[in-house]
N, C-alpha and C positions, 0 to 999 in steps of 0.2 A: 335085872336087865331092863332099859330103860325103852323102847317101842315106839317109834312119832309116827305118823301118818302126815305126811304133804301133802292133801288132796286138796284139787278144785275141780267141786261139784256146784256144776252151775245151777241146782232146782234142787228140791229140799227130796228128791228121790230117785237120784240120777244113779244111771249103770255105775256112771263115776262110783258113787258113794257106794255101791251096793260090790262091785272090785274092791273096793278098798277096803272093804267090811269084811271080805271073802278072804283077803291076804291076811289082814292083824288077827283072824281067826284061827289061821291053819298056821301062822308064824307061833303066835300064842303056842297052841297044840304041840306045835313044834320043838319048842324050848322045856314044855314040859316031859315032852320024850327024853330030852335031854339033862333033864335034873335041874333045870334054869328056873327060876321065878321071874316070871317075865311082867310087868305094867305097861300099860299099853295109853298112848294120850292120840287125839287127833285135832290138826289144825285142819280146816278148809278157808285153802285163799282166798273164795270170794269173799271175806269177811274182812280183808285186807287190802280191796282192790284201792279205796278212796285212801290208803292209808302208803303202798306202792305206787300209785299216781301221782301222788304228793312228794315224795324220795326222789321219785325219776327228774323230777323237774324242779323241785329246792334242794335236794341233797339231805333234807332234814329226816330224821326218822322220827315216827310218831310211836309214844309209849307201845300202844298193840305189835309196833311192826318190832321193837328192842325187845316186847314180851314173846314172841313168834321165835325170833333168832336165839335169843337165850334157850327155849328148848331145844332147839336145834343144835345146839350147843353141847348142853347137857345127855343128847340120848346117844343111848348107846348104839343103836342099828336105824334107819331109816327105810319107808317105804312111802314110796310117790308113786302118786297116780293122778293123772289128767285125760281130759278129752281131745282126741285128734279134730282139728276142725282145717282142711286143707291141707293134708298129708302133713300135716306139724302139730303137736299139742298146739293149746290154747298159750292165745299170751302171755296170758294175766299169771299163769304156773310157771312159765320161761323166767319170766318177772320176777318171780319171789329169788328166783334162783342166780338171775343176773344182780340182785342188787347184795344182797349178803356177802357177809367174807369172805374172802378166796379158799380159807383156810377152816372153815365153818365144817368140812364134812370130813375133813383129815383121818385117817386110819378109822373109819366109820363105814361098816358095811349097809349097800345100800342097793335096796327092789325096784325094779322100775315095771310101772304095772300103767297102761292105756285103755282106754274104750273109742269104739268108731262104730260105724256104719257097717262095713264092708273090711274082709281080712284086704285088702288093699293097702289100706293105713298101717299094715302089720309094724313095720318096720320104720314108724316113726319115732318110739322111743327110742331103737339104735341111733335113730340118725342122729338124732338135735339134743336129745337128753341124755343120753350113756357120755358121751363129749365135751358136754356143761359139767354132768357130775363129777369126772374125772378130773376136769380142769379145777375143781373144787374141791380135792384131794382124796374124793369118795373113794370105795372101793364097791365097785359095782360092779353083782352077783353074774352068771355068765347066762343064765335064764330071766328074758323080760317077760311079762304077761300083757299078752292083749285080748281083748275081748270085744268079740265082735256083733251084730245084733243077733245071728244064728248062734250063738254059744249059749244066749239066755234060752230061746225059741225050741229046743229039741232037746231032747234028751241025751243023744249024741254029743252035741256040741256041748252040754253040761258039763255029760262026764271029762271028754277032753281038757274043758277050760280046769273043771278043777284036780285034772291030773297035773297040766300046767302050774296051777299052783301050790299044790304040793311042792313039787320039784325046787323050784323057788324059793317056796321057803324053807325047805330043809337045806338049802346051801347058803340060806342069809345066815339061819342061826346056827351052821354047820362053821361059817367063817366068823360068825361072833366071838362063838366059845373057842376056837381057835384063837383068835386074838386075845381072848381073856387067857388063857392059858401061857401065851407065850408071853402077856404081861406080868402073869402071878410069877412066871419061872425066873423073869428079871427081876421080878421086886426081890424073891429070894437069895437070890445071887447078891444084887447087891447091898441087901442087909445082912452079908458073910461078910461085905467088903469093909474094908477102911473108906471114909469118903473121899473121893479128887476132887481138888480143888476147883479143875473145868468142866466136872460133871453135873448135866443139869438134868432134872425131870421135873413130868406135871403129869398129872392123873384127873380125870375130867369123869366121874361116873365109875358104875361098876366095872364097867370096862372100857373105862379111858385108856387113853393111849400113853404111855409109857416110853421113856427112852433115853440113850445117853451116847454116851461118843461112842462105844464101842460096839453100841446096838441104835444106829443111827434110823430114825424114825421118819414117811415120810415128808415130818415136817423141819428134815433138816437138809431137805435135796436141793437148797438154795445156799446152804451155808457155807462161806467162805472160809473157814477153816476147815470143812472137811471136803473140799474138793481138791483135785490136786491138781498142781500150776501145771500149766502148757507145756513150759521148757522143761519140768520134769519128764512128761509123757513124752517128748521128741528124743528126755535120753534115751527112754527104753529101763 
């Protein structure tokens, strides 16, 4: 199982970085409770920023930014973390995420993990990035992580933060191996079957996503053969 990290750590020792070290650790941990082999890779956007600035305003993508999204592509679970700066992460993390595929994080479960100042910020991953990733066809986990400067500061605030991510992670990699499972049980199914002719699949990773007409995946909630006409639905 394949592990990305989407951080922008703005300084080479930021809470950012040190969240997002705190999650692929106990995700890690996590999968191996579960029997998982889990590889873990990390991108940090600010290594991307002249590379996203350039996209925004030619359209063009630069090698680093095709090599960033192809992992993106390739993994199997995601976990983001950025800095709240003005009750909203930072841009330049919005960024990576407005300009990629719509379809980039499709049947991919995915963490969403913040640092701030003050629990005030708490609820800035719900707001602006639980809504980006969705619309991006994530599946994002039902626990965000924030961390705030008293969570590093106290012992208190420690243990909490990393009960929080605990929790987290055992539902990111609790809906992986779900997903992996429910794609092993189609593959076997349909190598009992004869092939159909209009049946299609694609498999992306150990536990890519998987799917066909009769187990419609969802990267097929747009498609015009398996919606049903209007005037059917007015029959009843």
């Amino acid at each position: 199982m394949r592990i990305l990290s989407i951080t922008t750590s703005l300084s080479e020792d930021s809470t950012t970085l040190k969240l997002s070290n705190k999650i692929i650790a106990a995700a890690t941990s996590a999968a191996d409770d579960a029997g998982l082999s889990a590889e873990t890779e990390h991108i940090n956007v600010r290594n991307l920023s002249s590379d996203l600035t350039d996209m925004a305003l030619t359209g063009f993508r630069s090698e680093n930014l095709e090599e960033a999204f192809a992992k993106v592509a390739e993994a199997d679970v995601i976990v983001t973390v950025a800095p709240v700066y003005k009750v909203a992460p930072v841009g330049l993390h919005t960024l990576f995420w407005q300009l990629i595929d719509e379809k980039a994080l499709a049947n991919k479960p995915v963490l969403i993990g913040s640092t701030g100042g003050t629990p005030r910020h708490s609820m800035a991953g719900e707001t602006v990035l639980r809504p980006m990733l969705s619309y991006l066809k994530g599946i994002v986990v039902p626990t965000t992580i924030f961390a705030a400067t008293d969570d590093w500061g106290s012992i208190e605030g420690g243990r909490n933060l990393n009960a929080r991510i605990a929790q987290a992670s055992d539902e990111l990699i609790g809906l992986a191996a779900s997903l992996h499972n429910v794609a092993a049980d189609s593959a076997a199914d349909n190598a009992d079957k004869p092939d159909d002719a209009g049946a299609a699949s694609a498999t992306t990773g150990e536990f890519g996503s998987r799917g066909s007409r009769r187990n419609p995946s969802i990267n097929d909630e747009f498609d015009p053969e398996l919606i049903t006409p209007f005037a059917q639905l007015l029959e009843g």
